[in-house]
Structures are given as structure tokens and as C-alpha cells.
C-alpha positions as CSV (number, residue, x, y, z in Angstrom):
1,X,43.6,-98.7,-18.3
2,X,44.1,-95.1,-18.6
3,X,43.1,-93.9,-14.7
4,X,41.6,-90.1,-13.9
5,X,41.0,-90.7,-10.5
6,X,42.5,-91.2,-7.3
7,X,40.6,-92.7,-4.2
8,X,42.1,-91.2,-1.2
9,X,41.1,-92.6,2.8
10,X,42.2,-91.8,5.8
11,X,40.9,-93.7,9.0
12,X,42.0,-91.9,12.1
13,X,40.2,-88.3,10.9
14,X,36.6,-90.4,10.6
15,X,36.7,-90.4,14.0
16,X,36.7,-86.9,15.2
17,X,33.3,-85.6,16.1
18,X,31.3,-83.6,13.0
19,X,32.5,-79.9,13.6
20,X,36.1,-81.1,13.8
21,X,36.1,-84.1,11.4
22,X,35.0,-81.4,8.9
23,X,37.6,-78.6,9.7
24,X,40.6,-81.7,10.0
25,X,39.3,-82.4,6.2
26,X,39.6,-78.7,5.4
27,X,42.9,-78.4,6.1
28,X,43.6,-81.9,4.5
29,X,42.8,-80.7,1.2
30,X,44.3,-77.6,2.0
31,X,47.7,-79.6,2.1
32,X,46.7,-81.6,-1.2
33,X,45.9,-78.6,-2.7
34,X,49.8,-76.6,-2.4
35,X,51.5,-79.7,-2.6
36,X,50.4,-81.0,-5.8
37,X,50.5,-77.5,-7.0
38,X,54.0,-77.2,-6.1
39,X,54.3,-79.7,-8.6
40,X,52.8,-77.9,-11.3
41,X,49.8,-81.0,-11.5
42,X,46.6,-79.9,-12.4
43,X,43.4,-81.6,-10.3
44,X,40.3,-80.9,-8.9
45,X,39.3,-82.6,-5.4
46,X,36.2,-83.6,-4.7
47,X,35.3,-84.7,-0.9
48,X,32.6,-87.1,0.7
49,X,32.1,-88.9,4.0
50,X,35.4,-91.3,4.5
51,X,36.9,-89.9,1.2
52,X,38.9,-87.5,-0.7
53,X,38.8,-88.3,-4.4
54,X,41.7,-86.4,-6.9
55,X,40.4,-86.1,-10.4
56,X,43.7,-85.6,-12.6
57,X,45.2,-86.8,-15.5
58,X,48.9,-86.9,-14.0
59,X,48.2,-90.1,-11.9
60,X,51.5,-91.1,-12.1
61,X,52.9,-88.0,-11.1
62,X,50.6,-87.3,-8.2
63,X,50.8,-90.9,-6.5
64,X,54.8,-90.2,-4.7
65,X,53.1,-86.4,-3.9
66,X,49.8,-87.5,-2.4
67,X,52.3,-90.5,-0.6
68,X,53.7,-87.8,1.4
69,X,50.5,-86.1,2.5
70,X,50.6,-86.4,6.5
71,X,46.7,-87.4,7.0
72,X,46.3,-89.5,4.0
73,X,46.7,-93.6,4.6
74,X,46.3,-95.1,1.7
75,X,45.3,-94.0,-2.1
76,X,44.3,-96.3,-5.4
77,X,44.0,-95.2,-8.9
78,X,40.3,-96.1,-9.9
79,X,37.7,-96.4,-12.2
80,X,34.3,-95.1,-11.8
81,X,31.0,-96.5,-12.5
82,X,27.1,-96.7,-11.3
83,X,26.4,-99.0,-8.1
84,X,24.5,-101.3,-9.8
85,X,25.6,-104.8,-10.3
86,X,24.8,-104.6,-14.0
87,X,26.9,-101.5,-13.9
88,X,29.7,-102.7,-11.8
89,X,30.4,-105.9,-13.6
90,X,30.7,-104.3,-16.7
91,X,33.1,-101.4,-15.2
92,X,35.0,-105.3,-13.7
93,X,35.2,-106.6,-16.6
94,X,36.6,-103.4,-18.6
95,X,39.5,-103.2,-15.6
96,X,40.9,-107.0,-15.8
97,X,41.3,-107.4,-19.1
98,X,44.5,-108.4,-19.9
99,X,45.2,-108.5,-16.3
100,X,43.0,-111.6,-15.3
101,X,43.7,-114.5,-17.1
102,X,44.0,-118.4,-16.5
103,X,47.5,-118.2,-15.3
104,X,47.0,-115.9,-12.5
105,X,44.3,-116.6,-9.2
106,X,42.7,-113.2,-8.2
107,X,40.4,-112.0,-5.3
108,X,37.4,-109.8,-5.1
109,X,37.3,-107.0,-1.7
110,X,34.3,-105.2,-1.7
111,X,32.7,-102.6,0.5
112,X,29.7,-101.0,0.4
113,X,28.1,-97.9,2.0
114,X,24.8,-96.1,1.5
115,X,21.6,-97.9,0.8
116,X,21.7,-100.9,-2.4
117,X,19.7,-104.4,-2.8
118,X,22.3,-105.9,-2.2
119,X,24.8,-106.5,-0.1
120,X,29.1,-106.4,-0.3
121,X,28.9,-110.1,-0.1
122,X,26.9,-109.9,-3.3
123,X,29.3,-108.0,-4.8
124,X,32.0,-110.1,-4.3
125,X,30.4,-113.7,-5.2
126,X,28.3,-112.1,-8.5
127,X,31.0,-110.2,-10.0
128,X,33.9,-112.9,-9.0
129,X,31.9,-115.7,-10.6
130,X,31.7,-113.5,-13.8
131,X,35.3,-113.0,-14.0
132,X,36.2,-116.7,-12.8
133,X,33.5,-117.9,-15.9
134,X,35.3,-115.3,-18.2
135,X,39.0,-116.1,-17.6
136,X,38.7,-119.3,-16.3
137,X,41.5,-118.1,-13.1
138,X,41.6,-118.9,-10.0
139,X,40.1,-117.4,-6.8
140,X,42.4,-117.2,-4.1
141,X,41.2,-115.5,-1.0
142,X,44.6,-116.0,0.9
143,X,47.3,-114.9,-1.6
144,X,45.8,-113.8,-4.9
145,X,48.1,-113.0,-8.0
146,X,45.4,-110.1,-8.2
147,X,43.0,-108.1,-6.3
148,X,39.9,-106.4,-7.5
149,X,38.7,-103.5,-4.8
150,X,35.2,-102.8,-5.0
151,X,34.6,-99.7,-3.1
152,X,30.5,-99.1,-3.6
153,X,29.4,-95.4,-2.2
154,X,25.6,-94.7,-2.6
155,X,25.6,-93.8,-6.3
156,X,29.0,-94.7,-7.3
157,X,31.5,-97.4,-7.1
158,X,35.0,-97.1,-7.3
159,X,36.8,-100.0,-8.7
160,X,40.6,-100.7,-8.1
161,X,43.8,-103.0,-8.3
162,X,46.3,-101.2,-7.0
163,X,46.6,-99.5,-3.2
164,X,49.8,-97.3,-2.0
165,X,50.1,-96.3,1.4
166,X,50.3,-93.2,2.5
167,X,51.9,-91.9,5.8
168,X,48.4,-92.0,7.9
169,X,48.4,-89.5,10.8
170,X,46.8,-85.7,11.5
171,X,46.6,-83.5,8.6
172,X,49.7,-81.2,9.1
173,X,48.6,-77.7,10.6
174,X,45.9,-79.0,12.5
175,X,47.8,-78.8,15.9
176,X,49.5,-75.9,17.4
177,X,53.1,-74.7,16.2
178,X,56.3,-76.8,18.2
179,X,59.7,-75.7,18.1
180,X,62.7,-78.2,17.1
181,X,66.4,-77.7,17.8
182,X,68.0,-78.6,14.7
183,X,71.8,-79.8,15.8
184,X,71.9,-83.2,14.3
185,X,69.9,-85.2,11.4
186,X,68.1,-87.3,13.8
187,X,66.8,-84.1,15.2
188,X,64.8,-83.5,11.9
189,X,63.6,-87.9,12.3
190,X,62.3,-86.5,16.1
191,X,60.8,-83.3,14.2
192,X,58.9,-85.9,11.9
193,X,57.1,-87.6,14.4
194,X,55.2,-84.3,15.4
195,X,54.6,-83.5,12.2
196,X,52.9,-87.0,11.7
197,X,50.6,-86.0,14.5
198,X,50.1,-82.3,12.9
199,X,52.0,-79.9,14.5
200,X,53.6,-77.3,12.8
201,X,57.6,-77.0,13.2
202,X,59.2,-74.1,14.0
203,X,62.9,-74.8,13.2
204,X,65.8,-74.1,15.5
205,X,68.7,-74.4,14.0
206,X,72.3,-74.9,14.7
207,X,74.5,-72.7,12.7
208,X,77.1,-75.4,11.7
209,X,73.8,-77.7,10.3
210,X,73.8,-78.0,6.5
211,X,71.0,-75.4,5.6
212,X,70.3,-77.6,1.9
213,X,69.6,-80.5,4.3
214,X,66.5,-79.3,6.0
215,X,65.3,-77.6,2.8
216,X,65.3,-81.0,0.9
217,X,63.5,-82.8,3.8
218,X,60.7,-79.7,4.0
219,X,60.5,-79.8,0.8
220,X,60.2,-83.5,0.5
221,X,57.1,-83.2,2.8
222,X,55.6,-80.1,1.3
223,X,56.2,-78.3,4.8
224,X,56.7,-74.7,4.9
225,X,58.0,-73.7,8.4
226,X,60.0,-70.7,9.5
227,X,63.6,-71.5,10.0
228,X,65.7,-69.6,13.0
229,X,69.4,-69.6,13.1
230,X,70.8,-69.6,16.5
231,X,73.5,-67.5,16.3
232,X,73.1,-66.4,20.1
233,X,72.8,-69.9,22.0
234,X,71.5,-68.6,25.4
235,X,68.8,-70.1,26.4
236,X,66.8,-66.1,27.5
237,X,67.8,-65.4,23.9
238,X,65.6,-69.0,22.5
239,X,63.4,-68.6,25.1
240,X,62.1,-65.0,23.4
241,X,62.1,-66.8,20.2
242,X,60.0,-69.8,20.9
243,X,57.5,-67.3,22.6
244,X,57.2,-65.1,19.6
245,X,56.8,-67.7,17.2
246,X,53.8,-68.8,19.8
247,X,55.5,-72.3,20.2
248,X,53.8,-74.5,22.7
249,X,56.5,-77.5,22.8
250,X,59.7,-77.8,21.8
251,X,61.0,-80.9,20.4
252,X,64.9,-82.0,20.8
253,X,66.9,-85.1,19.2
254,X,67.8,-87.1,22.8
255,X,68.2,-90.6,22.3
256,X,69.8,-92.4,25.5
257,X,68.9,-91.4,29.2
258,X,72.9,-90.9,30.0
259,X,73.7,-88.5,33.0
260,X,74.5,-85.9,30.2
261,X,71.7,-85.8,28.9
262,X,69.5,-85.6,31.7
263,X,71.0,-82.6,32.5
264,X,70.9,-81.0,29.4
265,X,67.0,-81.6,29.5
266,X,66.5,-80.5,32.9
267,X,68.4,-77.1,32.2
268,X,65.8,-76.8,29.0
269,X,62.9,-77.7,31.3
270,X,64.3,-75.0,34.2
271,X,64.4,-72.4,31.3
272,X,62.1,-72.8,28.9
273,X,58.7,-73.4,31.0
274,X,57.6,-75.5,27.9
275,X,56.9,-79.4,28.0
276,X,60.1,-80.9,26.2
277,X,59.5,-83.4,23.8
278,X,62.2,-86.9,23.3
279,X,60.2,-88.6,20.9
280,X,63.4,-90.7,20.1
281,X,64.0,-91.1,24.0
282,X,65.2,-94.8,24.1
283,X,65.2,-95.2,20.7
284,X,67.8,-98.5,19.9
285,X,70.8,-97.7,17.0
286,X,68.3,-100.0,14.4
287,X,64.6,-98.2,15.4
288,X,66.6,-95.1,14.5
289,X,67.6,-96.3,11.1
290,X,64.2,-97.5,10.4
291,X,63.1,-94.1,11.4
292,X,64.9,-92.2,8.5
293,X,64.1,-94.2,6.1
294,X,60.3,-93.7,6.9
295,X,61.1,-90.3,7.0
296,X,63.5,-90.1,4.2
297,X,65.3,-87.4,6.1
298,X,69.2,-86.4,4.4
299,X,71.6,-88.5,6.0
């Protein structure tokens, strides 16, 4: 099945109010938009209530891009087709073949929004009997060899087999700027976590920190922040700084709650008039590890 379309969702922006919902999806595609041209792939987007859809003919090529999208939760190659059941069972029967058969159980998950005759119950039970009559498989509801998604939106349903998750969060730039001193690589995995919740990072960094290490992990999230070498470590000095790069946090790498480190972020708090933020605060030796990996930052 050649695909031309991805299905893109994201849950936690469906529940801003309207006004904000709306400029939260603006800035979404805004970040879809420059990264999948910074990867020279061709697309138009096309948006609706509870969906971004990504019409392309590089699928392959835009699924690891749109996978490191902060905002987006989850996205499925699809085909397209009329929500009629007529129309859908066709579009089902077109998408299984080859992929059904009577070695391999399979399950139907169908939504439905807008107003049909019928129900996603319907959906699943009409079109499911077809294909279990058709290739004589199996339906398995608990662990099916295959999944059919069923994604019916007023006019058009969106049919599926395969889902990737994405990173989920706020669309990044949708929160104010936050500074990050940049003196170890976990400081970058701390930097992540605002990032996730779409702030912009202003980077601080420490002149002895590989340079080609923070460029690969901005680049691997399609991030463009403005990067400060602190030559003059005073605190007056990054104090003007953060203030002209209107930072409103500033985000550092602590880990343990040792005597040396309480210090250390009570001389930043003293200094700085900013709220510190230790996303990593308490973080044990294995959460960190898992933490890098989800946020594939250089080692």
C-alpha cells in the first residue's frame, strides 16, 4: 500500500479553551512546517478539530521527523476514503490484502466523530465480519496479529495499521523563553524536559562543553535557540544576560540534594531573582539513563 498521508493527534492541546487551542495549533504546524523542511520533504498540512493531517509522498522519511515534533503524540500512515460503510469496507478491504489472512487473528478500533447512521460499534462488527468472511482469520480483541484503525471524521474516514508515537507535550514556542546552564550532558536531558512542556531554551554554556554536542541534540529536535558562551562566570555578568534574552526561568542539571548543592542553588536563587528549575532533582542513576535515551541527548 503506497501511503500519501499521515494522521497526526495530539490529546493534551484538545483541551485548551478555543482562542488558545487554536493559536497552540498554529504554532504546531509552525514547527511541522521548518522541520520537515529542514529535511528538504515536500507536504502540505491540512488541520481539523483533534487533527493535523500531512499529505506527502516521503512517508517514510517524514515518520522519524514528525516523531520528534514536541506536541504531536502519536501519527499513522493512512488511507482515505468516504464515511460510508459501503465506502469504508471497500477502502478495508483494499488495506488488508496481503496483510490479513487465515494465519494471522486481527482487530478492528474504530472511532467516529460528526454525525453518521451509524455508530463505531457498527463499524467495527460490519467491516470485521467482512474481512473475517474474506480471509477466514481470526478476531482477537486482546492480542491481535493485526490492527485495523478506523478513524471516521464527518465526511472522511481514515483507515490505518500502523501507529508511532510521538513525544506528546506543548508545541515548542508556546511558553515563554528559559535559560539552561549547559556544564554537563545531563544538563541538556533537564533542558529537554522544558522543552516537552514548550519553553524555548536559551543556552548557557560552559566553555569546556563540546559545542558539536548541543548542535546534534538541537538539531535532532528541530530547536533553534541562541547559544551564550560563558566566558565571564560571574553571576552580575549571567544575570545581564538572562535578562536580555527576556528569560523567565533558568533551568540547571542538579540531581542529589547534597550540602553542595544546596548551596550552589541557593547562591543562584540569591542572585538571579528567577525561579530555578531541578527538573532532575532526585532523579536515581537508572531514571537518568532512561531519560537520555528518551531524549536521545549525545552521551
Amino acid at each position: 500500500m503506497q501511503y500519501t498521508l499521515l494522521l497526526l493527534r495530539y490529546n493534551e492541546l484538545a483541551l485548551k479553551a478555543k482562542k488558545t487551542r487554536h493559536y497552540f495549533e498554529q504554532i504546531l504546524i509552525r514547527n511541522i512546517t521548518y522541520a520537515l523542511g529542514e529535511k528538504q520533504i515536500e507536504h502540505r498540512i491540512q488541520k481539523e478539530f483533534g487533527r493535523i493531517y500531512v499529505h506527502t509522498s516521503k512517508i517514510k522519511e517524514a515518520i522519524p521527523v514528525l516523531q520528534h515534533i514536541f506536541g504531536i503524540t502519536s501519527l499513522s500512515p493512512s488511507l482515505t476514503t468516504q464515511s460510508t460503510l459501503s465506502a469504508i469496507s471497500k477502502a478495508a478491504e483494499a488495506i488488508i490484502q496481503n496483510i490479513i489472512t487465515s494465519q494471522t487473528s486481527f482487530a478492528i478500533r474504530a472511532t467516529r466523530t460528526g454525525n453518521h447512521a451509524f455508530s463505531s460499534q457498527d463499524i467495527a462488527i460490519q467491516i470485521g465480519e467482512k474481512i473475517r468472511k474474506k480471509t477466514q482469520a481470526t478476531v482477537d480483541l486482546t492480542n491481535p496479529d493485526v490492527t485495523l484503525g478506523i478513524d471516521t471524521r464527518q465526511e472522511t474516514t481514515y483507515l490505518f495499521l500502523e501507529t508511532y508515537k510521538g513525544v506528546g507535550g506543548l508545541p515548542l514556542g508556546t511558553q515563554g523563553s528559559i535559560g539552561a546552564w549547559i556544564t554537563s550532558s545531563q544538563a541538556l536531558v533537564a533542558t529537554w524536559f522544558l522543552m516537552k512542556r514548550g519553553c524555548t531554551p536559551v543556552l548557557f554554556v560552559h566553555p569546556d562543553i563540546d559545542k558539536e554536542k548541543i548542535e546534534r541534540f538541537l538539531l535532532t529536535w528541530y530547536t533553534q535557540a541562541s547559544i551564550h558562551t560563558l566566558h565571564d562566570s560571574s553571576l552580575e555578568s549571567f544575570s545581564s544576560i538572562l535578562n536580555k534574552e527576556d528569560c523567565q526561568a533558568l533551568i540547571v542539571d542538579t540531581v542529589d540534594v547534597s550540602n553542595n548543592s544546596l548551596t550552589h542553588l541557593q547562591q543562584l536563587k540569591t542572585h538571579l531573582h528567577l525561579p530555578i528549575l531541578t527538573p532532575l532533582l532526585g532523579c536515581s542513576s537508572e531514571d537518568l539513563k532512561i531519560y537520555h535515551e528518551h531524549s536521545e541527548v549525545p552521551r
